[in-house]
TITOR-463626 format. One line per 8 residues: number of its first residue (from 1); their letters; for each residue x, y, z of C-alpha. Coordinates in pm, 1 decimal, padded with zeros to 6 digits. Layout:
residues N
NUM = A = X,Y,Z | ... .
***
This chain:
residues 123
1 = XXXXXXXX = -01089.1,24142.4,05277.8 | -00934.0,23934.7,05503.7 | -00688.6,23585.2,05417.8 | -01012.3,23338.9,05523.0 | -01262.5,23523.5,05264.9 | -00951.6,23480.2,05022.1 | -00892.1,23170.3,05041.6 | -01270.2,23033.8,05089.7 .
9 = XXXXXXXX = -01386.3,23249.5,04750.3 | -01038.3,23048.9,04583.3 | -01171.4,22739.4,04671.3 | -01547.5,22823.7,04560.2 | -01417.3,22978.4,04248.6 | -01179.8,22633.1,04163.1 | -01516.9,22446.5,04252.7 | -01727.5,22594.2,04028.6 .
17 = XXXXXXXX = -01449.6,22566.8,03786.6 | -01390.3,22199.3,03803.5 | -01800.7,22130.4,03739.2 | -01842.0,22414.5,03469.4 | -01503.2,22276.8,03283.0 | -01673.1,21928.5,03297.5 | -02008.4,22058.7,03165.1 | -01882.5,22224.1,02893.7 .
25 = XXXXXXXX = -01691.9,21903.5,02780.8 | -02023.2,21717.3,02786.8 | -02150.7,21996.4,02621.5 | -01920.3,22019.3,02335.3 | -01847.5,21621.6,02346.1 | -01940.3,21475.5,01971.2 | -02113.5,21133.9,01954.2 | -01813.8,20929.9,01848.5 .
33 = XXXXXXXX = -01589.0,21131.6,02152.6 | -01426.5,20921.2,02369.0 | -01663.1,21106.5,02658.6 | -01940.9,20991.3,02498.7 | -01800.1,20566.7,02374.9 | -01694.9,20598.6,02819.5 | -02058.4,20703.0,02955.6 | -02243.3,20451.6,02630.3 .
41 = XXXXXXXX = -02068.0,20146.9,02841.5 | -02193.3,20298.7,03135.7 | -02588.6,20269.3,02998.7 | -02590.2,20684.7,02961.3 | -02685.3,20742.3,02600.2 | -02567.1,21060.0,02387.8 | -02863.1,21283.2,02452.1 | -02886.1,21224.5,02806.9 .
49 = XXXXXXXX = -02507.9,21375.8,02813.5 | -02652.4,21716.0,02742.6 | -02933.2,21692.3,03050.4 | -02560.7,21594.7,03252.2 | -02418.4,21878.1,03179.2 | -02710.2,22140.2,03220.2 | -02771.8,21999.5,03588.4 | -02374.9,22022.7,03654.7 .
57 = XXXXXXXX = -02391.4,22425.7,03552.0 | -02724.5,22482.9,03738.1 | -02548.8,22330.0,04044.2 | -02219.2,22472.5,04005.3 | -02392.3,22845.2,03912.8 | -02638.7,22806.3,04265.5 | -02305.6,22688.6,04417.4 | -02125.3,23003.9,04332.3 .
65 = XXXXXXXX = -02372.1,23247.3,04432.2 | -02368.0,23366.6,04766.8 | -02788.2,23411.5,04827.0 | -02806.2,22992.8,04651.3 | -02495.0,22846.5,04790.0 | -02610.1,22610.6,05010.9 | -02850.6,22462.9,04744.0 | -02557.9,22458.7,04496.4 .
73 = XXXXXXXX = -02338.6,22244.8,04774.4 | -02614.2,22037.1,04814.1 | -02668.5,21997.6,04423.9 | -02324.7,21912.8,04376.8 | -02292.8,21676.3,04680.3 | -02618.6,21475.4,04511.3 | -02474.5,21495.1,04120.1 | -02150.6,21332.9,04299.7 .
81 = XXXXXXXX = -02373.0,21085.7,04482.8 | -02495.0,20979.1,04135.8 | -02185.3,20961.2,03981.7 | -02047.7,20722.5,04241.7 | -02338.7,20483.0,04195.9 | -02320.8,20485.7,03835.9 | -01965.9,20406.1,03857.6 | -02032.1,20128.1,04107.5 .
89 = XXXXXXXX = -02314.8,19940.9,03916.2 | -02076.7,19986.2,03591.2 | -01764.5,19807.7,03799.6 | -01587.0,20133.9,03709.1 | -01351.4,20331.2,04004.6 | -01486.6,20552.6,04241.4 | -01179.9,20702.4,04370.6 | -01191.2,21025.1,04115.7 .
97 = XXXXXXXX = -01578.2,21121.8,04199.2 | -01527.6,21027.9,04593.9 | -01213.7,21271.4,04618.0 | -01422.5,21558.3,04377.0 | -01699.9,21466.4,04650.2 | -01433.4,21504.9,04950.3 | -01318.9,21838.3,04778.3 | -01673.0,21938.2,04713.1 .
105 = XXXXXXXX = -01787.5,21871.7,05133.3 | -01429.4,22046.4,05248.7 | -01558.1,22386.8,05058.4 | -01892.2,22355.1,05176.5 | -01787.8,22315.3,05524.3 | -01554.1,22580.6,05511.2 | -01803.7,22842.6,05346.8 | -02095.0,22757.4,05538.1 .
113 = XXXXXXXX = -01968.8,22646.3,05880.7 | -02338.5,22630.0,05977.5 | -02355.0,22298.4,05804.0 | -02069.3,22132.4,05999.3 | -02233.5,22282.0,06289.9 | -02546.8,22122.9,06236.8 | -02412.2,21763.0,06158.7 | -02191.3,21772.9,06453.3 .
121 = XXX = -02401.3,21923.4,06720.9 | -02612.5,21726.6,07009.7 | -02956.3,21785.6,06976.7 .
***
């Protein structure tokens, strides 16, 4: 195994780390959790945390296998999308879920240099 194949399954692995850490928090987050008070001011109510956290695993599970990758990237790139809005229409900062996005498109492009190929070519 080469140093490129190293380093490109770290950064999937620490990916899909990041977004199954988070949806096990929402997971495991109790009504009265300060998760839970954060996303209420933010219009999400406590059982729509759960539905969160199920589509964060899906996408971070498709992301992590090699056969679904490219679905998971594109998963993940859309749950960030959502985040960021939700943070914008709630006057909240975006700066945490546009860097996790940033993180999220460097991976991608790195495992699946097709995509950056695509984007970038002239057609």
């Amino acid at each position: 195994m080469n140093f490129k194949k190293i380093v490109t399954w770290s950064l999937t692995g620490l990916v899909g780390l990041l977004f199954i850490a988070s949806a096990l928090g929402k997971f495991t987050a109790l009504e009265k959790s300060e998760m839970a008070l954060q996303m209420g001011i933010m219009g999400i109510s406590y059982g729509t945390i759960t539905y969160l956290a199920a589509v964060e695993i899906l996408a971070a599970v498709l992301f992590l296998i090699p056969r679904t990758g490219i679905l998971g990237f594109c998963l993940l790139t859309a749950y960030m999308g959502g985040a960021i809005a939700v943070h914008l229409t709630n006057h909240q900062g975006i700066a945490w879920p546009c860097v996790i996005l940033a993180f999220v498109w460097i991976v991608g492009l790195i495992r699946f240099p097709e995509i950056g190929q695509r984007l970038l070519s002239k057609v």
